[in-house]
N, CA, C and O atoms as a printed pandas DataFrame, in Angstrom:
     atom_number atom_name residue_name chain_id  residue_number  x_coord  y_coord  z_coord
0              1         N          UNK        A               1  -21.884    9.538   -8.648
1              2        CA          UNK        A               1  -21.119   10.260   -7.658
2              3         C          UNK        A               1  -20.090   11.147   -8.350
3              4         O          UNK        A               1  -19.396   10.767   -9.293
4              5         N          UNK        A               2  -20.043   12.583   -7.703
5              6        CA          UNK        A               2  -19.174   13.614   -8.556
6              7         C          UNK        A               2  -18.026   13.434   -7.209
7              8         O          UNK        A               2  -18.231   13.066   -6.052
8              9         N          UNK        A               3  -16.960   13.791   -7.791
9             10        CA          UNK        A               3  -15.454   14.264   -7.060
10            11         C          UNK        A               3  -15.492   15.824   -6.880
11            12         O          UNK        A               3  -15.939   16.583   -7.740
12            13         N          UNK        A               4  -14.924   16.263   -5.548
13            14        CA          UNK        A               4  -14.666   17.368   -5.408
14            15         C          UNK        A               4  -13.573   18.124   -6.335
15            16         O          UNK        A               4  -12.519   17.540   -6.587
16            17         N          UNK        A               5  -13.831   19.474   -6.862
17            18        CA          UNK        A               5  -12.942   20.152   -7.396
18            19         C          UNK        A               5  -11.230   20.445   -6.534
19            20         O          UNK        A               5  -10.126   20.401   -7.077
20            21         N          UNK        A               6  -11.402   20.602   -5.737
21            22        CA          UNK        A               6  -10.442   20.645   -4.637
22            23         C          UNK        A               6   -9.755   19.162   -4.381
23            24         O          UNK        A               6   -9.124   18.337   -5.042
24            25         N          UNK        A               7  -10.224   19.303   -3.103
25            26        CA          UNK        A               7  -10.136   17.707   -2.783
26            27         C          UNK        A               7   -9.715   16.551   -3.062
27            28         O          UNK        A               7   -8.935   15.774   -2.510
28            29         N          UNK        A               8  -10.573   16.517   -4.367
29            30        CA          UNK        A               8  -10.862   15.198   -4.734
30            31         C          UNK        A               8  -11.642   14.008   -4.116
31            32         O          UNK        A               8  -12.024   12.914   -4.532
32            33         N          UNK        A               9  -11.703   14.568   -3.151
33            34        CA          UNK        A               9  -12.763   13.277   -2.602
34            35         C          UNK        A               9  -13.943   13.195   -2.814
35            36         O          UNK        A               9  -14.546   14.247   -3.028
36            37         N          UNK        A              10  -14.784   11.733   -2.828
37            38        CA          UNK        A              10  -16.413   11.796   -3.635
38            39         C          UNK        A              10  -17.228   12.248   -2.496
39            40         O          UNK        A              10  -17.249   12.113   -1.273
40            41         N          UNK        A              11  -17.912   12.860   -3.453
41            42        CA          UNK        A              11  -19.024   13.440   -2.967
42            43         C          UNK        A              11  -20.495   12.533   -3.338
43            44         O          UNK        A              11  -20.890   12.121   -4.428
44            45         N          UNK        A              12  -21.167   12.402   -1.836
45            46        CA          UNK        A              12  -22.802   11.901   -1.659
46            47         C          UNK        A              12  -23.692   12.523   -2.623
47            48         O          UNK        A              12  -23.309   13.678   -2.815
48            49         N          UNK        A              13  -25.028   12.151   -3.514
49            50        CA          UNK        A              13  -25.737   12.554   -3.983
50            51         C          UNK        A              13  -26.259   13.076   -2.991
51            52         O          UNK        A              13  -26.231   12.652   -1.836
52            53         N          UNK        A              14  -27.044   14.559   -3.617
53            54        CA          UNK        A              14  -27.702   15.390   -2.548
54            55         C          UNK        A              14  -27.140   15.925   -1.326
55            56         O          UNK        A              14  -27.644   15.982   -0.204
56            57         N          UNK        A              15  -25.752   16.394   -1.833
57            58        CA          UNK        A              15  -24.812   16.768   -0.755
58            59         C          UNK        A              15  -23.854   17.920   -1.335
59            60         O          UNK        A              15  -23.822   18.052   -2.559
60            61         N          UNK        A              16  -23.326   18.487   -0.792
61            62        CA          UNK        A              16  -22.073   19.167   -1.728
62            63         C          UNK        A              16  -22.369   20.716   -2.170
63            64         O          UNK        A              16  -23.509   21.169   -2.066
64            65         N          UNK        A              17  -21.550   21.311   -2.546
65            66        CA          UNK        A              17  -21.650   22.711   -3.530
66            67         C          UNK        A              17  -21.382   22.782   -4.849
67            68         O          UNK        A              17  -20.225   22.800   -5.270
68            69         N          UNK        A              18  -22.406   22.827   -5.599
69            70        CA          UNK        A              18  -22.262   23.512   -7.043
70            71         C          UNK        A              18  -21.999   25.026   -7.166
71            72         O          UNK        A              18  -22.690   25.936   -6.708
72            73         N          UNK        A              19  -20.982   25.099   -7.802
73            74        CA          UNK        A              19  -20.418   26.616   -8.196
74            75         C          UNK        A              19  -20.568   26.564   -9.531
75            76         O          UNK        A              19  -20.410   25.446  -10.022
76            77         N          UNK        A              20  -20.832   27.470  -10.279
77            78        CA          UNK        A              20  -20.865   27.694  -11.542
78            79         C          UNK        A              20  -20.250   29.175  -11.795
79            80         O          UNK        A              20  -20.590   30.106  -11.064
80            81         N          UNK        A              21  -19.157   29.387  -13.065
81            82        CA          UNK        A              21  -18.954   30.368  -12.919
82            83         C          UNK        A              21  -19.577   31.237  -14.479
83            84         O          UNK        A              21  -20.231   30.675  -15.358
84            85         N          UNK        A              22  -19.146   32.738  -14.484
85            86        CA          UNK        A              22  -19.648   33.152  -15.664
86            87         C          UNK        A              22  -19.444   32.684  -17.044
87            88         O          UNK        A              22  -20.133   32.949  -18.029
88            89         N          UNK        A              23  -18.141   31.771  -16.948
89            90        CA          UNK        A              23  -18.035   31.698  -18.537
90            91         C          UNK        A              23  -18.405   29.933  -18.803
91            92         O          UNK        A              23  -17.963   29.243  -19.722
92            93         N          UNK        A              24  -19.219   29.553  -17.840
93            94        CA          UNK        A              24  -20.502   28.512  -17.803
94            95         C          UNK        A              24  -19.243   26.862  -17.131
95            96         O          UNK        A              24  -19.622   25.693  -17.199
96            97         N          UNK        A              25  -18.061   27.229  -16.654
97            98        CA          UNK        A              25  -17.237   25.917  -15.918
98            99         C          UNK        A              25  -17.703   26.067  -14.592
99           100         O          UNK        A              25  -17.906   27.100  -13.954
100          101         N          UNK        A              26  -17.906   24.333  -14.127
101          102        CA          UNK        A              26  -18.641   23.782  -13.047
102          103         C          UNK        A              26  -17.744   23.385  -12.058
103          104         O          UNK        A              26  -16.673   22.864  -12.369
104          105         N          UNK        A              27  -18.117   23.607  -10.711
105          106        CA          UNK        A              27  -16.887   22.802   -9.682
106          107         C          UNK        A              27  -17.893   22.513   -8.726
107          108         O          UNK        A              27  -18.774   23.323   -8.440
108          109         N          UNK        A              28  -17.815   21.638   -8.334
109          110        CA          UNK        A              28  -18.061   20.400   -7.230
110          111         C          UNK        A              28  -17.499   20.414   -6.188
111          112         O          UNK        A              28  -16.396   19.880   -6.071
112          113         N          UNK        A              29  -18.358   21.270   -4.774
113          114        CA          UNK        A              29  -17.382   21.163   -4.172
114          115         C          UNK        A              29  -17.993   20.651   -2.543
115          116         O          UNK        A              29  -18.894   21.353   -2.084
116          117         N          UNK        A              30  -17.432   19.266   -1.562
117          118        CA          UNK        A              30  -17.746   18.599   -1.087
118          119         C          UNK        A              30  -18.053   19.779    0.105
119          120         O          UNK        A              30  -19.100   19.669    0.743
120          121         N          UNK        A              31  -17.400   20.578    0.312
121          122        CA          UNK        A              31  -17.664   21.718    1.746
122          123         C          UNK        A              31  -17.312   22.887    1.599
123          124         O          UNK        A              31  -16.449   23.221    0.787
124          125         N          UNK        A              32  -17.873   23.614    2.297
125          126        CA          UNK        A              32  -17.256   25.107    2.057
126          127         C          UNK        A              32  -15.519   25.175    2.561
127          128         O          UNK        A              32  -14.798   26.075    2.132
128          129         N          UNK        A              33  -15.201   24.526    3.137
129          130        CA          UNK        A              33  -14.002   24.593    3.623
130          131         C          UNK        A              33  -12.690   24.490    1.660
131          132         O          UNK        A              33  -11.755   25.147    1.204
132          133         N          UNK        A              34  -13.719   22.954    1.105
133          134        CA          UNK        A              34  -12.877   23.230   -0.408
134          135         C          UNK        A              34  -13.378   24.244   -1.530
135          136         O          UNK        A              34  -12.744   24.459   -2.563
136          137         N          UNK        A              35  -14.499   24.794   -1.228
137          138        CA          UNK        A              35  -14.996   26.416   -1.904
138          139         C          UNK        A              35  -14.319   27.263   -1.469
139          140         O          UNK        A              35  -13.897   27.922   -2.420
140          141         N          UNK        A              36  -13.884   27.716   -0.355
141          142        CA          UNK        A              36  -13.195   28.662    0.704
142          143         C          UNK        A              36  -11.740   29.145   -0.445
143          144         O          UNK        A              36  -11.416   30.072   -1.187
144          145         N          UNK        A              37  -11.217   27.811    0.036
145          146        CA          UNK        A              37   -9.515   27.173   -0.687
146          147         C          UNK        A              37   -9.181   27.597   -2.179
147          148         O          UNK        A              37   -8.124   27.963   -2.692
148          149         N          UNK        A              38  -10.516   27.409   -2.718
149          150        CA          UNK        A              38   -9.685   27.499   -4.031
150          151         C          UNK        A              38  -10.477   28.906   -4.597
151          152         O          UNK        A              38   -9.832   29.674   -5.311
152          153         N          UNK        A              39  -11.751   29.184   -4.288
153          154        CA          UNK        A              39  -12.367   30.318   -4.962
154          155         C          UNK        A              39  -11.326   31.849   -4.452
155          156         O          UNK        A              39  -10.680   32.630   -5.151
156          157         N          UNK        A              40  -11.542   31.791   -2.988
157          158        CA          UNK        A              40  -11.202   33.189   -2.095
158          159         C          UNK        A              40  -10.140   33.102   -2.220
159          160         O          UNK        A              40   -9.616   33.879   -3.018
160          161         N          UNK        A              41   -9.127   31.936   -1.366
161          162        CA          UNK        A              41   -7.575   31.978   -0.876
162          163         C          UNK        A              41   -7.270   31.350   -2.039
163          164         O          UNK        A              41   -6.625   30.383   -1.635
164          165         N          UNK        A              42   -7.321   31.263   -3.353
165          166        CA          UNK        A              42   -6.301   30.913   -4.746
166          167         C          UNK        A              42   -5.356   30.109   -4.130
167          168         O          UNK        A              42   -4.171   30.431   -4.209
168          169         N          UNK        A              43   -5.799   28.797   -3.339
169          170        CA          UNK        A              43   -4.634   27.958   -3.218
170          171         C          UNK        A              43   -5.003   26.537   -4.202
171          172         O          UNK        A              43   -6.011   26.077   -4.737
172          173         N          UNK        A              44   -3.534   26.155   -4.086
173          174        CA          UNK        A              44   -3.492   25.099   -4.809
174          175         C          UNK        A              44   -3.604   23.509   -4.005
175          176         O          UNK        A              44   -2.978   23.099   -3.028
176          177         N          UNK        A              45   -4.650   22.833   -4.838
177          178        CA          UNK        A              45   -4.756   21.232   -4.195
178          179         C          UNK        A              45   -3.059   20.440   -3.843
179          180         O          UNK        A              45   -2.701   19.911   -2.791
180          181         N          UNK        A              46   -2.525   20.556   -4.719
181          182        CA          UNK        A              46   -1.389   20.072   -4.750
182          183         C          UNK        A              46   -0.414   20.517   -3.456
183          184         O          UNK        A              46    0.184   19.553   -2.979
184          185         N          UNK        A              47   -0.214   21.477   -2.969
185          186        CA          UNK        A              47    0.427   22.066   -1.885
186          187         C          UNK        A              47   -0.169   21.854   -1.001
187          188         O          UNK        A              47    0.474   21.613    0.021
188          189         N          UNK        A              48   -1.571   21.831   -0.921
189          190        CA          UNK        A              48   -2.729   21.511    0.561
190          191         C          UNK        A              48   -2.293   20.349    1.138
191          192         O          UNK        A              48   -2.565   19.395    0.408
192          193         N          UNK        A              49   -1.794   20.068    2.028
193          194        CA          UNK        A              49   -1.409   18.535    2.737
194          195         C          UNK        A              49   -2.954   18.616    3.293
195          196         O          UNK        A              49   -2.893   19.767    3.726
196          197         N          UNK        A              50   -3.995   18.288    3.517
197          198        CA          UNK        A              50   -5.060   17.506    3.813
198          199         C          UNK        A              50   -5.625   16.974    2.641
199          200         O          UNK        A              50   -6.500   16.113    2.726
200          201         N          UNK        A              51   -5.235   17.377    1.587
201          202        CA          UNK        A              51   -6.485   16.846    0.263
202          203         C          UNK        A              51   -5.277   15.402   -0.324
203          204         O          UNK        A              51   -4.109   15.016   -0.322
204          205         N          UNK        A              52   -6.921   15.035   -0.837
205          206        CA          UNK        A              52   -6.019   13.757   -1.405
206          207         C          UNK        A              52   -5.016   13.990   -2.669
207          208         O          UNK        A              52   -4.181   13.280   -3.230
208          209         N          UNK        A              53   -5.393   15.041   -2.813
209          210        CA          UNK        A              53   -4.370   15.463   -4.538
210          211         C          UNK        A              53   -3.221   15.441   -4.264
211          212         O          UNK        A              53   -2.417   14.849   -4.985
212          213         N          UNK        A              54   -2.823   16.144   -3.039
213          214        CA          UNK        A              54   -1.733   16.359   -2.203
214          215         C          UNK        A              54   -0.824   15.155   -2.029
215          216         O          UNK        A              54    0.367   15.450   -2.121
216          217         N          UNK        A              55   -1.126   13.656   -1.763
217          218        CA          UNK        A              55   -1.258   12.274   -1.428
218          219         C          UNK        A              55   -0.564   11.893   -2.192
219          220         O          UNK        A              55    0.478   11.431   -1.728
220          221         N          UNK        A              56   -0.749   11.853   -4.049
221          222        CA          UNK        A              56   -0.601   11.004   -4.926
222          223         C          UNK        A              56    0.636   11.410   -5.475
223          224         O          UNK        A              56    1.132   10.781   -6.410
């Protein structure tokens, strides 16, 4: 089981978004809602009050 890049929360086998970018780093990401967040709107997990990063 991989963790979301965002999030942090685990992600189901056979579930999820793989992003790969050009200079070959991988992100894991459980929904488009945590692809959305961090690719487009450059926000940060830490400030997001729904993610668990946010939490700890």
């Amino acid at each position: 089981m991989t963790q979301c890049a965002f999030c942090g929360s685990t992600i189901e086998v056979g579930t999820g978004v793989l992003y790969v970018k050009n200079d070959g780093k991988q992100f894991h990401f459980c929904k488009s809602k945590c692809k959305k967040n961090q690719l487009q709107l450059k926000r940060k997990a830490i400030h997001t009050k729904w993610t668990t990063k946010h939490r700890k």
